[in-house]
N, C-alpha and C positions, 0 to 999 in steps of 0.2 A: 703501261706499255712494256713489253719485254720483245726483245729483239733476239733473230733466231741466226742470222745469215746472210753476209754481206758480201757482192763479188763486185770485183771492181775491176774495166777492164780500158785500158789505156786512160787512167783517169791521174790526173797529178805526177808522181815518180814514177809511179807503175807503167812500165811500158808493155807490159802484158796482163794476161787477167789474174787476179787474185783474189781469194777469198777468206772470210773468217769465220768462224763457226761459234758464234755468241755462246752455242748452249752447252757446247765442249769447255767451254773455256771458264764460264757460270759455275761450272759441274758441283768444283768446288766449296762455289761462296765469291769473294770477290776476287776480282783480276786487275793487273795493270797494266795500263798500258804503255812503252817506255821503250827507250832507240834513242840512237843519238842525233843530233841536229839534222834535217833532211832526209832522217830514213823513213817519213810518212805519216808518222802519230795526226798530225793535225789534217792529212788529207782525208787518213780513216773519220775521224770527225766530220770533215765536209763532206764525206760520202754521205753521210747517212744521212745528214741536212738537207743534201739534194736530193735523193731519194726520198724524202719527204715532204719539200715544199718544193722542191724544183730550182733551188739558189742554194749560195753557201754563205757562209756568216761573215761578221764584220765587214773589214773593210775590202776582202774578196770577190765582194761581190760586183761588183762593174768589170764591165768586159767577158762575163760572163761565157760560155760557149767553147773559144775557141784558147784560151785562157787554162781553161778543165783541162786541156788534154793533156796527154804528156809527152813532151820533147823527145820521147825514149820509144814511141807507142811506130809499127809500121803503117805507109800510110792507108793502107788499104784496111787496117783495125779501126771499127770504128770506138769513140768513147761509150763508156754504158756502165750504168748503177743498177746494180738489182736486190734491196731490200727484202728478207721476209721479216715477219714481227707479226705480235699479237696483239692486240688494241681490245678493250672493250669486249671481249668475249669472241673477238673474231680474228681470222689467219689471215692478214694478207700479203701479196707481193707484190711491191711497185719496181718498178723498171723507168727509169731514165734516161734519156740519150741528149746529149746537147746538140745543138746547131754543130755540123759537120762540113769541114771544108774537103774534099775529098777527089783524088785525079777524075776526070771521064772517063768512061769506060770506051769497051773497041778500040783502046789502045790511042784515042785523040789526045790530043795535046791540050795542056790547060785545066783548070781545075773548078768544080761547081758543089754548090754548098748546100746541104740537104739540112731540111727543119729539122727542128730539135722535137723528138715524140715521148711520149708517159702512155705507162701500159699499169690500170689496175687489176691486178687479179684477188679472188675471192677462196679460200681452199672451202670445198665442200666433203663435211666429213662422211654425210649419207652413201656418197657416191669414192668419198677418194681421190676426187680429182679437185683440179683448177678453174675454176666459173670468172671467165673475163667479166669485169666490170665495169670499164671508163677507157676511152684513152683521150677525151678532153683533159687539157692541163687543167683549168680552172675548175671542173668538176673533180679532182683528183684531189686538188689545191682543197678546196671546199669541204669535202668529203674528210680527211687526214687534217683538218683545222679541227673539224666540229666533233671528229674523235677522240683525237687529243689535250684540246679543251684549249690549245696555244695558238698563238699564230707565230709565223718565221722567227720575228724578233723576241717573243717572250720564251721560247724554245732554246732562242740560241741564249738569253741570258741565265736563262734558270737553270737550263740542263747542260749547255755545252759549255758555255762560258770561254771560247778559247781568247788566246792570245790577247790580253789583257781587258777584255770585257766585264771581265768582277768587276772591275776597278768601276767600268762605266756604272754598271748598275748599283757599285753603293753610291754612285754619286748623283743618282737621278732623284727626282724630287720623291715627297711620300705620296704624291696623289700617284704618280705614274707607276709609282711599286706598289701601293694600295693596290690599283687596278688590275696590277699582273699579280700579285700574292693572293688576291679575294679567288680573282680566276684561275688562279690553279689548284690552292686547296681547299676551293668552292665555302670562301669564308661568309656567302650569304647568311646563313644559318645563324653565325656572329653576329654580323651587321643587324637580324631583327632582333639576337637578346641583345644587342645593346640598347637598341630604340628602346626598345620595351622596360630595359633598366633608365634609360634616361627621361623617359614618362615617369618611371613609376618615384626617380630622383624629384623631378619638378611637380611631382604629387607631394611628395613628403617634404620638399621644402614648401610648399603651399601650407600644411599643416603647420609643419614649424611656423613659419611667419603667424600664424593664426593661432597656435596654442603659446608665442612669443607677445603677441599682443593679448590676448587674457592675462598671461600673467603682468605683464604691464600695469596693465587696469588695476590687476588687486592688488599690483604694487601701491599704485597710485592710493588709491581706498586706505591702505594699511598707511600709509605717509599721512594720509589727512586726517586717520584717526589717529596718530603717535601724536601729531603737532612736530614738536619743533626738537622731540626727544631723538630719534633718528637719523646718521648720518644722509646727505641727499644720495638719490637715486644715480645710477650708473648712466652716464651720460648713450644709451645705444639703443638702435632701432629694431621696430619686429624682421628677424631673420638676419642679424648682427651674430658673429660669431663669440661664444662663448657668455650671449645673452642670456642665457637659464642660471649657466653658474654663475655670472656677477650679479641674480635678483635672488639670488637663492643665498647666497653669502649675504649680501645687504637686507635682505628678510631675518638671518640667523642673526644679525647683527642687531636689527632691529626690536626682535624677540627676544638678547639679554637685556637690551635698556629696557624694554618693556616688564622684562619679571624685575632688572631690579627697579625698576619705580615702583610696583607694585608691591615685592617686599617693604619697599622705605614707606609703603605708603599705609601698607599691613599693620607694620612698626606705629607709626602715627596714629592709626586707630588704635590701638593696643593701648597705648600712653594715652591717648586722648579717653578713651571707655575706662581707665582708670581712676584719671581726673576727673572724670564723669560722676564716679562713684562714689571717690570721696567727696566732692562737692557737696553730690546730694546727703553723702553722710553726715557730713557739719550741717547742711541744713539742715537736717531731720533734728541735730544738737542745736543748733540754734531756735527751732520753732518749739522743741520743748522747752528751751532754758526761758522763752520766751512767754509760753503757754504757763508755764512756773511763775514767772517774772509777774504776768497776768493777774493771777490768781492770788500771790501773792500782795501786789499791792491789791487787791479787792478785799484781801480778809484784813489789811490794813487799814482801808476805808471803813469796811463795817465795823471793825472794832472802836472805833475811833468815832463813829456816828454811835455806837453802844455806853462808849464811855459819855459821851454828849448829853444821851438820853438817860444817863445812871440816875442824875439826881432826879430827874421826875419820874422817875421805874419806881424809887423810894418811896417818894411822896406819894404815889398812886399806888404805893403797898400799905403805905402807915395808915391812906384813908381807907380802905379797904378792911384794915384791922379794925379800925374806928367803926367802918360801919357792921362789920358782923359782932362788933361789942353792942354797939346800940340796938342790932337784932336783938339779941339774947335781952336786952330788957326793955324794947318797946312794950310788949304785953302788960309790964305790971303799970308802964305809964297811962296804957288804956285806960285802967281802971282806975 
């Protein structure tokens, strides 16, 4: 929204008409606006607020109509707001008049009060001119809500803020500023990447909790295959904060006792395939000393059955001599 042109005519101090020229005063960059107590800053504010919803902010607003006018204004001037501004791509100018208490006319005595009117107009660039478009209040109302994306009260907090209003609004709750900051700078867009990050969080804790219980498990597996050598298991559940690094440490834990029983255990065979060796190497000395031992007494035996048999080894040589003597002269006894 950028605002082009404000005239204000018997409206709060103003006792006649006055105007300001937004785009003069823009020209530069920013402007301020500033006077000392009572010379109007905050009526220029309620101008534009009525010129655009037809009320003025805070707590001004009851009593509305006859209230607007100004104690300074003749009475035959009536009050009136007339806005122009750009909205959305388009020019318009609204005009406001509040409820007027106002003499009769023909000069009668006494005084009669004329309704309060709103006048929209439309600038058309085709042509250059002014295209009426409403003078229903609530279609005006309606119409300048659904442009500017506000209604009265989120308008007067966000953009006007007077007279101690900040204060209201940091003190309202987060749903009720949720709902006015989503609506103004259209934080829909947010609100579905957050869904969509808070799905895709209760996915990935789904995971976790599921890749938290596998590991569990082969915790569990590696405990019953250690036995009684590993410290116990961290007392925490699947989807436990900082459950990977306490099984992951008690795993690392678990894999030095494990290598070193295994070394001690490397060691122990090493000694033991040693004593293995010699073992069998003395026995291999003992079954020869023994296979000796054997043998020897066996050539002990036979010599000792030889010696036994000497004296009749003699006598069955002497008769052997005897009988190849008595060969040699059986023949002559033949004869």
């Amino acid at each position: 929204m950028r605002l082009h042109r404000l005239e204000i005519t018997a409206f709060g101090p103003f006792g006649d008409t006055q105007w300001v020229d937004f785009d003069e005063l823009s020209a530069a960059g920013l402007f301020l606006l500033h006077g000392p107590t009572g010379a109007g800053k905050t009526s220029v504010l309620d101008a534009v607020c009525y010129a655009l919803y037809g009320a003025v902010p805070g707590a001004r607003q009851s009593g509305q109509g006859q209230s607007l006018r100004s104690d300074h204004a003749a009475p035959q001037v009536r009050t009136e707001v007339r806005l122009r501004l750009s909205v959305a791509g388009r020019r318009l100018e609204i005009t406001r008049q509040p409820p007027w208490e106002r003499p009769k006319k023909n000069g009668r005595p006494g005084t009669t009060v004329d309704k309060a009117q709103s006048f929209l107009r439309e600038y058309d660039v085709a042509t250059g001119t002014w295209k009426d478009l409403s003078r229903s209040h609530q279609e005006i109302g309606e119409e300048i809500t659904q442009l500017l994306g506000m209604s009265r009260e989120q308008f007067c907090q966000v953009v006007l803020l007077p007279q101690g209003d900040f204060a209201r609004f940091l003190r309202a709750d987060a749903e009720a500023r949720g709902k006015l900051l989503g609506r103004l700078f259209d934080t829909q867009r947010f609100a579905e990447a957050e869904k969509r990050l808070a799905e895709r969080r209760r996915a990935t804790e789904a995971q976790v909790r599921e890749g938290d219980a596998e590991l569990l498990a082969d915790a569990h597996r590696m405990q019953q295959a250690a036995g009684d050598g590993p410290p116990p298991l961290p007392e925490l559940a699947p989807g436990d904060p900082g459950l990977a690094e306490s099984v992951l440490t008690w795993a690392a834990v678990a894999r030095s006792t494990a290598r070193e029983r295994l070394t001690v255990a490397h060691c122990a065979r090493t000694a033991a395939g040693s004593a293995r060796t010699t073992a069998e190497r003395r026995l291999d000395e003992v079954r020869e000393r023994a296979r000796l031992q054997r043998r020897f007494t066996e050539a002990r035996e036979r010599a000792a059955l030889l010696q036994e048999r000497a004296g009749a080894h003699r006598e069955a040589q002497a008769r052997m001599e005897r009988a190849r003597k008595a060969e040699t002269v059986a023949p002559a006894l033949e004869l």
